[in-house]
N, C-alpha and C positions, 0 to 999 in steps of 0.2 A: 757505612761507618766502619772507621779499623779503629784497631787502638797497637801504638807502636810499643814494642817492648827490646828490651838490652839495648837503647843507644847505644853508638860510643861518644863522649862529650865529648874528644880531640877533634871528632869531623863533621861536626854540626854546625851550621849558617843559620844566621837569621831568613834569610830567601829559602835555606830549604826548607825550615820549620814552617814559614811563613805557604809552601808550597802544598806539604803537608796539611797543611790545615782543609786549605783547599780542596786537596783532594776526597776530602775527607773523616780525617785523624782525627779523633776526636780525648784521642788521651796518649801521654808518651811518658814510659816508663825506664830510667835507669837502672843497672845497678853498679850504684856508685859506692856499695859495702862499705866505707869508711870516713871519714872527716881528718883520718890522720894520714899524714906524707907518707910517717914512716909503716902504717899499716897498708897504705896501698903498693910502698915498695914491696910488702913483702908478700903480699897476694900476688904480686908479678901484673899489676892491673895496666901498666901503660899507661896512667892518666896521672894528671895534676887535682890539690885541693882546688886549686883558683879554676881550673878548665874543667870540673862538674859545678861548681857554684855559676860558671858562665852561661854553662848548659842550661841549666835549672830557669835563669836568668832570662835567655834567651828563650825557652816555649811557653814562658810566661809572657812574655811579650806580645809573642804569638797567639796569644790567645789560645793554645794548648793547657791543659789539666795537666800535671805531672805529677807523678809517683817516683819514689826511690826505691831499691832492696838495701839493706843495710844487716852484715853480719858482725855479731857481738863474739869475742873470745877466742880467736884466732893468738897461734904461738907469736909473743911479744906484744898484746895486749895489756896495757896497765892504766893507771888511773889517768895519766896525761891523756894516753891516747882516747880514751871515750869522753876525757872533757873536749878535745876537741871536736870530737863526733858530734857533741852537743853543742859545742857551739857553730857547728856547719848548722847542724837541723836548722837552729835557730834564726841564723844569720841568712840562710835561704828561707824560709817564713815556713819552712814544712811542720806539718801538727804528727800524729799517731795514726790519721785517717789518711796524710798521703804518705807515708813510709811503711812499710815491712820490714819489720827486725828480728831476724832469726838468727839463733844459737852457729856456731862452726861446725859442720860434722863434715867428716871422715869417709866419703864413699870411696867402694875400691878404683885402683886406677888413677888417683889423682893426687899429688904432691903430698895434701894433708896426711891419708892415708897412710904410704910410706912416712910420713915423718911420727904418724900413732905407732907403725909395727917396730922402727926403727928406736921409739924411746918405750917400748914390752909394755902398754898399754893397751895393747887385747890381747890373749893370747887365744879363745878361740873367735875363728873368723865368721862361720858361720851360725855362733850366737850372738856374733856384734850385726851382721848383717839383719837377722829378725828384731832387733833391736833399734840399730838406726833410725827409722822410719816414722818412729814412737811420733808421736805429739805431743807435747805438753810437758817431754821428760828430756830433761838434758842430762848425759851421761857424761860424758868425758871435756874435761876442762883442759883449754887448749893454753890459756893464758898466763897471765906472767901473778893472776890474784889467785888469793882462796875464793873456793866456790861460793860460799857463800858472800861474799866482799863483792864479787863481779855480780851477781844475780840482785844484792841491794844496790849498787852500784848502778845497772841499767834501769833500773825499775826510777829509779832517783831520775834519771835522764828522759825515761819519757813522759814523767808526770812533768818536768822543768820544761820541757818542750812542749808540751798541751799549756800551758799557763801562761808563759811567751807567747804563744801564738795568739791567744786569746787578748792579751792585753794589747801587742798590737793591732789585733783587728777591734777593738773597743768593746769587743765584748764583755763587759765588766762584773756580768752577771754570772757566766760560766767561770770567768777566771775567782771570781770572792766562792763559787761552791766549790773550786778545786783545790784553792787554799784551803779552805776549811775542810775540805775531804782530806786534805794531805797532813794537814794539822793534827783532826782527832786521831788518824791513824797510826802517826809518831806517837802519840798519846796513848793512844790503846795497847798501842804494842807493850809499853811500859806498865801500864794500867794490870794489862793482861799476864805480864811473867809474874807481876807477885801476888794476883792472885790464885794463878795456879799454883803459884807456890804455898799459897794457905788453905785452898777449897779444893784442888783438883779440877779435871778436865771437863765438869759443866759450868763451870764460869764463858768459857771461851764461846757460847754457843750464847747466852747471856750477851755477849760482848757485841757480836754480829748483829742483836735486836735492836740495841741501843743503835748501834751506827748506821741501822739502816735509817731507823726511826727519826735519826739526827737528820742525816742526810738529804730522807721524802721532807721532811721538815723547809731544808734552805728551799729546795726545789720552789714550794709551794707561796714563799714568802718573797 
């Protein structure tokens, strides 16, 4: 068994996927980074929107599993360009479990790079390089939002794309727990600034019990 990674979607056939299968392939992964024209211009990707949804298209037919890579906040990122990133996901049936969505960084050597040293966004190199690496911490906003506008921004996009997927495929029982996870959470949020603003910081740990307790709740019901 392989599994294929970095297609490129411009030179993919249905006979070769179909051959791939064949031989074996049992999963075939792009990275197609974007949903938007103009961000894949500007990664220099060589592809079209229409010829990765083709792609996609086509090893599904194949009876191949597909995955994406998909990165968020690259320079000239804004709100257009990740609605339409959402609506690729969605319009190709992908959920959160066949995409990978990672932050833009900056390794040396490569376009990003020069374009972080060129607008004085690190100035030392080799605390940005022990840094890089991080997980979980995104450092340097490449995009055209405020940091935090792009981080509720994607988080919005992949809850909208697990709830799409879900109602397409009828699953009606995950989709009514993800509305209602997405719901009290808008709610809490609100819930939760003014009570910090009256009690202080053990409300918010309060807050977490209730919603899990909501939550084990839909589960069970």
């Amino acid at each position: 068994s392989f599994v294929g990674g970095g297609g490129k979607p411009s030179l993919l056939t249905l006979d070769m996927l179909e051959s791939m299968k064949r031989a074996g392939v049992i999963r075939f992964s792009y990275g197609i980074e974007s949903g938007s024209q103009k961000m894949l211009d500007i990664m220099k990707k060589g592809t079209t929107v229409e010829q990765n949804i083709n792609a996609i298209k086509l090893t599904k037919k194949a009876g191949i599993p597909v995955s994406a890579n998909m990165i968020f906040g690259m320079p000239g990122e804004n709100l257009q360009s990740l609605e339409e990133t959402k609506r690729f996901l969605i319009d190709t049936g992908l959920n959160t479990n066949q995409f990978f969505g990672a932050w833009a960084t900056a390794y040396p050597g490569t376009p990003l790079f020069d374009y972080m040293k060129e607008k004085n966004m690190v100035s030392d190199t080799r605390e940005y390089l022990f840094k890089v690496g991080s997980i979980g911490n995104y450092i340097y906003n490449f995009s055209e939002l405020p940091l935090h506008v792009l981080k509720r921004k994607v988080k919005n996009i992949l809850d909208q794309v697990d709830m799409a997927y879900c109602y397409r495929n009828k699953q009606y029982r995950k989709f009514f727990i993800k509305c209602c996870s997405l719901l009290f959470s808008n709610t809490a949020s609100y819930i939760k600034r003014a009570m910090l603003s009256l009690v202080g910081n053990k409300s918010e740990m309060e807050l977490r019990k209730v919603k899990m307790i909501f939550l084990n709740f839909l589960r069970k019901n």
